[in-house]
C-alpha positions as CSV (number, residue, x, y, z in Angstrom):
1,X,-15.8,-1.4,26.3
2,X,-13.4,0.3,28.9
3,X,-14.1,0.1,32.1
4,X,-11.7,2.1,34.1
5,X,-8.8,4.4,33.1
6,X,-6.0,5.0,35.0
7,X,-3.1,8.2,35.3
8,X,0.4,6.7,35.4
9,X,3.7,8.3,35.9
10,X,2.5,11.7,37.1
11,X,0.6,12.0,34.4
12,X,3.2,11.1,31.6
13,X,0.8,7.9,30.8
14,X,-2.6,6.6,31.1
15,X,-3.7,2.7,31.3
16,X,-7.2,1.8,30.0
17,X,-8.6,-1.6,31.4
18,X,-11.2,-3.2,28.7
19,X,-14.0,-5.0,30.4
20,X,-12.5,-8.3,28.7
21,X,-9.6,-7.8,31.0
22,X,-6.9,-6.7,28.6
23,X,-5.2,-3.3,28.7
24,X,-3.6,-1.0,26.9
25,X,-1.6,2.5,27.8
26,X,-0.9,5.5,25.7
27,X,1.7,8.4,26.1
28,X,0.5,11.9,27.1
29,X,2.7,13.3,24.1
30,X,1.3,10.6,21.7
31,X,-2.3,11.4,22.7
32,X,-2.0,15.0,22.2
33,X,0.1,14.5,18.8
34,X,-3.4,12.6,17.9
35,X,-5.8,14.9,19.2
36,X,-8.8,14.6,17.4
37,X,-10.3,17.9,18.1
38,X,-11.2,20.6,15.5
39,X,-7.8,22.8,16.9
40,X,-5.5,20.0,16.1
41,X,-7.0,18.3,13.0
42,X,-8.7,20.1,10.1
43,X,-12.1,19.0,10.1
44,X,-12.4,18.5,6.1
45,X,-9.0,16.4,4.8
46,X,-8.1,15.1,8.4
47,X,-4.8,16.8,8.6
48,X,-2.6,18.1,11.3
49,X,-2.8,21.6,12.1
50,X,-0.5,21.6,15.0
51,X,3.6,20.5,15.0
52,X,5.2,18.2,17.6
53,X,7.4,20.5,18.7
54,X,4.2,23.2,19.3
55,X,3.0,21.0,21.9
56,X,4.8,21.8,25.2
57,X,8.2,20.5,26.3
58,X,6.0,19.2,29.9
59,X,2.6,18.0,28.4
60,X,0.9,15.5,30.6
61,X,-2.4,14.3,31.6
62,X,-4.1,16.3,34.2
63,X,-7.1,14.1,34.3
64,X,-8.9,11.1,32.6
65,X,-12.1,9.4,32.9
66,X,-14.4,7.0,31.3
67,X,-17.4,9.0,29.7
68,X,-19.8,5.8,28.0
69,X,-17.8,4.4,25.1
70,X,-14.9,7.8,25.1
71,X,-11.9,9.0,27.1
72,X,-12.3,12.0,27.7
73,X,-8.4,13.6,28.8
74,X,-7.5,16.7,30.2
75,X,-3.7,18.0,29.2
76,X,-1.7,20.0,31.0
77,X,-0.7,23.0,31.2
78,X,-2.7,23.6,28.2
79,X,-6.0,23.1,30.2
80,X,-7.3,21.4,26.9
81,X,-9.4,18.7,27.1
82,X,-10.5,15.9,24.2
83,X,-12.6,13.1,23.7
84,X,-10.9,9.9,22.2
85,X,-13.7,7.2,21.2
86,X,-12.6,3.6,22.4
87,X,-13.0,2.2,19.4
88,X,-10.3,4.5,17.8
89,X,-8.3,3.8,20.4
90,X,-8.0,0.2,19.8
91,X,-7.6,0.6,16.4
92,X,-4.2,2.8,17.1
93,X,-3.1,0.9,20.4
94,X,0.6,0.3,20.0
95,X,1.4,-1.3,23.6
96,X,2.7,-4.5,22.6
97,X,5.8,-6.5,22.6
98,X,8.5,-4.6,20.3
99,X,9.8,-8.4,19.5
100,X,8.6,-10.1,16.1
101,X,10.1,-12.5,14.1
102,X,11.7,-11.5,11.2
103,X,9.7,-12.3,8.0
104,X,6.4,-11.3,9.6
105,X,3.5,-10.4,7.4
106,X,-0.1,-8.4,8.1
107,X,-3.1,-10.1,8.5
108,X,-4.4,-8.8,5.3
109,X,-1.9,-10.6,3.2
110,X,-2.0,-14.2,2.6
111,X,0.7,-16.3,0.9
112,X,0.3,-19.4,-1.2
113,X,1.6,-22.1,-3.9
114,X,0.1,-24.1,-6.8
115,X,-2.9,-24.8,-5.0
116,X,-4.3,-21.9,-5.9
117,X,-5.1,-22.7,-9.1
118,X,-8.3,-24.0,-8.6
119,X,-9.4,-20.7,-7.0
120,X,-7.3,-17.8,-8.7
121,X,-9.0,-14.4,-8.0
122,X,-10.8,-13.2,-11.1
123,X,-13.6,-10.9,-11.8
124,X,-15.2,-9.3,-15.5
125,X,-14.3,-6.4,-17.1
126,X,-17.4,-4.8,-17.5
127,X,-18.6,-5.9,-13.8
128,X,-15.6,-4.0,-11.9
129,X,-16.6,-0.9,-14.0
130,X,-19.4,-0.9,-13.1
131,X,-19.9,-2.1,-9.6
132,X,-18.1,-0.5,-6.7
133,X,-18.3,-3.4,-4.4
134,X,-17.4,-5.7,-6.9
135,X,-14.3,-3.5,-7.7
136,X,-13.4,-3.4,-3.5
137,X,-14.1,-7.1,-3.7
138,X,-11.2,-7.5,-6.9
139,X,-8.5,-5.1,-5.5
140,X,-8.7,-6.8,-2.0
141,X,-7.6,-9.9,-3.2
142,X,-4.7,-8.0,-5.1
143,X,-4.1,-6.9,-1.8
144,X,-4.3,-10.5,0.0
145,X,-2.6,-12.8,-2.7
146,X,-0.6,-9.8,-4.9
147,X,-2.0,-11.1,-7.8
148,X,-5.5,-11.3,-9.8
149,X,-6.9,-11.7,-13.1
150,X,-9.7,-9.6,-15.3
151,X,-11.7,-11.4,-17.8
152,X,-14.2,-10.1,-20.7
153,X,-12.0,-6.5,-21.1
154,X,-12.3,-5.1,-24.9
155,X,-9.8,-6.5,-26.9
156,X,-8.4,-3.5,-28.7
157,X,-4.6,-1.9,-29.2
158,X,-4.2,0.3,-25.3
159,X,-7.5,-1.5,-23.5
160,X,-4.9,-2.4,-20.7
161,X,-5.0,1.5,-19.7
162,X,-8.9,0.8,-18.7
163,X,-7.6,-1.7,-16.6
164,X,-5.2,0.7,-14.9
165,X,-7.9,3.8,-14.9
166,X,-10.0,1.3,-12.7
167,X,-7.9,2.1,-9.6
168,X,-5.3,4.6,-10.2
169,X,-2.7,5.9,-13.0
170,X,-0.3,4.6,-15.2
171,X,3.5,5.1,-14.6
172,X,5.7,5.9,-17.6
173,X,9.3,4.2,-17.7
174,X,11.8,4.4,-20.7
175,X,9.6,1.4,-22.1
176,X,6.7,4.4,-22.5
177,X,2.8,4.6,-21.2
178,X,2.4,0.9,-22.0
179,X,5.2,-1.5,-24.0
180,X,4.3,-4.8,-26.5
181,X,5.0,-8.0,-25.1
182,X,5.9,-10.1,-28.9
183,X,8.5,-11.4,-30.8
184,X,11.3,-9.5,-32.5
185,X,13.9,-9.0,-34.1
186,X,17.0,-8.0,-32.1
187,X,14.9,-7.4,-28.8
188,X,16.3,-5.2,-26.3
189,X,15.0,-7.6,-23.9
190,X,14.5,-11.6,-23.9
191,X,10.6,-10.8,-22.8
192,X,10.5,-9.8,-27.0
193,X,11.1,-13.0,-28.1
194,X,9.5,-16.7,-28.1
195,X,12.2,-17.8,-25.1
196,X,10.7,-19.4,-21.8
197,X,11.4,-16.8,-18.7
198,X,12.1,-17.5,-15.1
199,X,9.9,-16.2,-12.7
200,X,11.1,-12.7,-11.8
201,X,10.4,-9.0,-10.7
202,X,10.2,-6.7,-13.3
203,X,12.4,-3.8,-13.2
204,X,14.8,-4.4,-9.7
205,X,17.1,-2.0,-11.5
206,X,14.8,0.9,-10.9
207,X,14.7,2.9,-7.6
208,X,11.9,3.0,-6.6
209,X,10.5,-0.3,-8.8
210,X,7.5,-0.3,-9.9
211,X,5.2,-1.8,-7.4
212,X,2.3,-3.4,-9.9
213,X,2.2,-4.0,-13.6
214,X,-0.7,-5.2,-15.7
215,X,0.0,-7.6,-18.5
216,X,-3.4,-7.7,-21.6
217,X,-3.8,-10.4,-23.8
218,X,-4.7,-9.1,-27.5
219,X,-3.6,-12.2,-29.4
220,X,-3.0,-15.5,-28.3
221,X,-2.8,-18.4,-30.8
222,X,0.8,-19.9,-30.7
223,X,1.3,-23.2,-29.1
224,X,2.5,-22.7,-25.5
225,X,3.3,-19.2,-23.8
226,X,1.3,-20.2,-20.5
227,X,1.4,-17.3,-18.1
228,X,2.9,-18.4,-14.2
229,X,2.5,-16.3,-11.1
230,X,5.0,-17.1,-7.8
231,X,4.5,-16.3,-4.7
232,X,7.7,-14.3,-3.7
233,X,6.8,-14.1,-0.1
234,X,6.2,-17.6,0.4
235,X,9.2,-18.6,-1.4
236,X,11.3,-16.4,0.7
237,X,9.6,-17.7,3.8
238,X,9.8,-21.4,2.8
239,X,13.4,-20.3,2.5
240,X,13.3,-19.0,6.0
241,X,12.6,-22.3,7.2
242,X,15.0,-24.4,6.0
243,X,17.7,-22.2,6.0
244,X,17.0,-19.0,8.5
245,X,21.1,-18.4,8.2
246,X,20.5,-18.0,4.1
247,X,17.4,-15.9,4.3
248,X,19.3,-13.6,7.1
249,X,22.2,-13.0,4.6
250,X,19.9,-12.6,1.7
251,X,17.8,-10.2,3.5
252,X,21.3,-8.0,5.2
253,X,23.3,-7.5,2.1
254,X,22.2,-5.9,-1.0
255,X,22.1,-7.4,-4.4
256,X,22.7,-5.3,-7.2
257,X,20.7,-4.7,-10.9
258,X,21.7,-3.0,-13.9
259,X,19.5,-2.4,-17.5
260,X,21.6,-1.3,-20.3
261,X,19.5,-2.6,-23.0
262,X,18.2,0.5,-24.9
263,X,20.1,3.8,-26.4
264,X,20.6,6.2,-23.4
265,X,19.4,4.4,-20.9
266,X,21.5,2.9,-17.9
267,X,19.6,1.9,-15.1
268,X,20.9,0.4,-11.8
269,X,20.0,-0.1,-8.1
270,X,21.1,-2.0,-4.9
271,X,18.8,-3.4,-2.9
272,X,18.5,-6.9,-1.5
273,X,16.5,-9.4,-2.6
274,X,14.3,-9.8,0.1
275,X,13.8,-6.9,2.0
276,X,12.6,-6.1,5.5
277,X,11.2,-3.3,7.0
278,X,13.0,-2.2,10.3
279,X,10.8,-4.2,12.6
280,X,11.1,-7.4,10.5
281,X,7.5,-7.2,8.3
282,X,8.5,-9.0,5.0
283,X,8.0,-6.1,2.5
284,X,9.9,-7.0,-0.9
285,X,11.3,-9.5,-3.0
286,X,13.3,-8.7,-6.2
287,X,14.4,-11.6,-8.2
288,X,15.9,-11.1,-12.2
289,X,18.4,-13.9,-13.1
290,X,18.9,-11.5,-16.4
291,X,19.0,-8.4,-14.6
292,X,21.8,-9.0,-11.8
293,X,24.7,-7.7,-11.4
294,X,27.8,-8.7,-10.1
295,X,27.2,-8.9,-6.4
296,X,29.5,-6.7,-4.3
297,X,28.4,-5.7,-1.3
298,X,28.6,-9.7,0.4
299,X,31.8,-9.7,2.3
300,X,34.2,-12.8,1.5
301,X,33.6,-15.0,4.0
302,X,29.5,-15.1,3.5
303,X,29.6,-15.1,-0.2
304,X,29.6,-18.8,-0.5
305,X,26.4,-19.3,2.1
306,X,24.6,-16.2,0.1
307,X,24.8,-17.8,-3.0
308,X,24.0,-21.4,-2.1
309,X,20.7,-19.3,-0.4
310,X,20.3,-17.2,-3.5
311,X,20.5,-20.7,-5.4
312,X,18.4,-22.3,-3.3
313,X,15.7,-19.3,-3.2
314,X,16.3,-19.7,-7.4
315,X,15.0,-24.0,-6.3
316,X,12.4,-22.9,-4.3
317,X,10.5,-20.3,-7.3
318,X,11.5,-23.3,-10.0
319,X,9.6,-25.9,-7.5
320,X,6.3,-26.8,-9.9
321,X,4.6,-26.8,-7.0
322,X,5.4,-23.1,-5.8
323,X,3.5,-21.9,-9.6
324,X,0.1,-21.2,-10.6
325,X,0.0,-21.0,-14.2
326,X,-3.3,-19.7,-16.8
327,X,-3.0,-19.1,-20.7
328,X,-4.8,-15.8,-21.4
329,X,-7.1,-15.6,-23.9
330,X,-7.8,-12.3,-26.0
331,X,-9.4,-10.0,-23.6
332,X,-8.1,-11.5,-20.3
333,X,-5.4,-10.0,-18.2
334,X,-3.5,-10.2,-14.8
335,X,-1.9,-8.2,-12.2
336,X,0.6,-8.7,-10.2
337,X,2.1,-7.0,-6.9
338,X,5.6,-6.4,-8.5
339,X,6.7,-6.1,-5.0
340,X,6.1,-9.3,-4.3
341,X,4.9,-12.0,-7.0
342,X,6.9,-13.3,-9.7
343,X,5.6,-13.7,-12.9
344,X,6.8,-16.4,-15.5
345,X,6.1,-17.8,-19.3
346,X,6.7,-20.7,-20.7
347,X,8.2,-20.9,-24.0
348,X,6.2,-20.7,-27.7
349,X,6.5,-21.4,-31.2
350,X,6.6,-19.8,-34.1
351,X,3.4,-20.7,-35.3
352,X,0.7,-18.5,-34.4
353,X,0.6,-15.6,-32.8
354,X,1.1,-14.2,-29.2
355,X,0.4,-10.2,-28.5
356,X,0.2,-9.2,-25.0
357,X,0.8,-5.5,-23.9
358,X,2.2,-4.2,-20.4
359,X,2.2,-1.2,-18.5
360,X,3.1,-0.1,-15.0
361,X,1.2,1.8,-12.2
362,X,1.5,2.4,-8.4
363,X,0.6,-0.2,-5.1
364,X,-0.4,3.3,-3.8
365,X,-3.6,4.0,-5.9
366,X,-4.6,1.1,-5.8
367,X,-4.9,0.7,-2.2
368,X,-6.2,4.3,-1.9
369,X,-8.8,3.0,-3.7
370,X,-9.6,-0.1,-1.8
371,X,-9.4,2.2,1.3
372,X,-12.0,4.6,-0.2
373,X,-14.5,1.9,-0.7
374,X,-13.9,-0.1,2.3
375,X,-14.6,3.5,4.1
376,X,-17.7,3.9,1.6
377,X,-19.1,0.3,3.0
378,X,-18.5,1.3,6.4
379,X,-20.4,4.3,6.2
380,X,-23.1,2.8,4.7
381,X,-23.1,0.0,7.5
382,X,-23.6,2.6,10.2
């Protein structure tokens, strides 16, 4: 609860005082930016209906004061008053240090290794279609570990787009609506044939990549071809521990990626392989051995320490320990956060066979989703 409020800087501020003892202060331009009246915010979809540069050039507070669990401000000149509930304000307080350590990650995420194979988030097919908390439950631990399997699906040619239709929609590439993930002849990429693969991104040569992708089991009967999911996060911060000069220069210069593999298509970006927001929140990891370029943006004299970090990042995703591995069975499938876990296979044989299909979709929907029905069992709470 607040228990006092308090006009600072002739009115250009206020301070609130909690009744815990902690405190918090908001800007009379950032308060009437977020106005939550009727005049400023459309009452239906939540949007602005004012400008920041309609509110006026000398806005400040005229008066405050603690009305039960609401602020209720007075800004002038406008003469307008509003009522901000506390609880909204401490869900949008923003008076705190500006100083974090770079590589910092929100409480909602959680990294891990290998040890998470005894408790890899999985739910049933036919239990997230039809249960809505069950669903919130599934797409929050995509959320937390970037990565989760679905059991029990239909096993039939395209079922992986009933995977995608539970939270959002399927985005297209070159590769189409979904591709086939088997053996053949002349591939246009190694993921077509019976070859081991390196845990990697998929796609770091697109801009923007594509931030989840689905991967269905139809058919799988050869010996071997074990699906691994990597932590890219916690590689890049186990980096940041041993080396915090290598994960700086792998984080400040870009890498580049190029795809030629396919008539017509030429596809390249530059980004680097672990990428930080402005404020230091670890946000992406792109790793393709088969997809990088030459790398041209290092200067001469870091080149050799990026690369013995780039090498040592390649140890750290190789490390056993770092992998949680699963052989899917017809029916099962897995997503992963393509912004931030790898995904690996081990090699197969001939014999048998192996059938898995792909597609792509958008981190976007799926946490719309997730907000929706966190929203919905909030609601329902009250």
């Amino acid at each position: 609860m607040i228990g006092s409020v308090e006009i600072l800087d002739a009115g250009k501020a206020i301070r609130l005082r909690n009744n815990d003892g902690s405190e918090a202060r908001f800007h009379a331009v950032w308060l009437r930016d977020n106005a939550l009246d009727p005049d400023t915010r459309d009452a239906g979809n939540g949007q602005r209906l004012i400008t920041v540069n309609g509110i006026p050039d000398d806005v400040r507070i005229g008066a405050a004061s603690v009305e039960g669990d609401d602020v209720l401000v007075t800004f002038a000149p406008e003469g307008k008053s509003v009522r901000f509930p506390s609880q909204w304000l401490r869900a949008h307080a923003y008076d705190r240090s500006a100083t974090r350590a770079a590589g910092w990650l929100p409480t909602a995420l959680e990294t891990w290794d290998g040890a998470l194979n005894t408790a890899v988030p999985c739910d049933s097919f036919d239990r997230l279609a039809s249960d809505r908390g069950a669903l919130g439950g599934w797409l929050a631990a995509v959320r937390r570990y970037g990565f989760a399997k679905v059991s029990g699906g239909p096993v039939e040619d395209g079922a992986l787009m009933t995977v995608a239709a539970l939270f959002g929609y399927v985005r297209e590439t070159n590769y189409g609506k979904w591709f086939e993930v088997r053996t053949e002849v002349n591939p246009s990429n190694l993921a077509y044939t019976g070859l081991g693969l390196q845990a990697h991104t998929d796609n770091p040569y697109r801009d923007p990549v594509p931030t989840l992708q689905i991967l269905y089991c139809l058919e799988n009967s050869a010996e071997g071809g074990e699906s691994m999911v990597v932590d890219g996060f916690a590689a890049a911060l186990r980096l940041k521990d041993e080396d915090p000069r290598g994960f700086d220069l792998l984080a400040r210069y870009c890498a580049r990626f190029d795809y030629a593999g396919s008539a017509g298509v030429r596809l390249s970006a530059r980004r680097p392989m672990i990428e930080l927001s402005p404020d230091g929140e670890l946000i992406g990891v792109r790793f393709n051995n088969r997809s990088t370029a030459p790398i041209t943006d290092v200067p001469y004299d870091d080149m050799a320490d990026y690369y013995a970090a780039y090498r040592r990042l390649a140890d750290i995703i190789d490390d056993p320990a770092m992998a949680v591995s699963f052989k899917l069975e017809p029916g099962e499938s897995f997503i992963v956060d393509n912004t931030r876990v790898l995904h690996a296979r081990k090699g197969y044989s001939g014999a048998g066979t192996r059938w898995l299909q792909g597609c792509y979709a958008d981190k976007d929907g799926l946490l719309s989703t997730l907000s929706a029905i966190e929203h919905e069992a909030r609601e329902a709470a009250q």
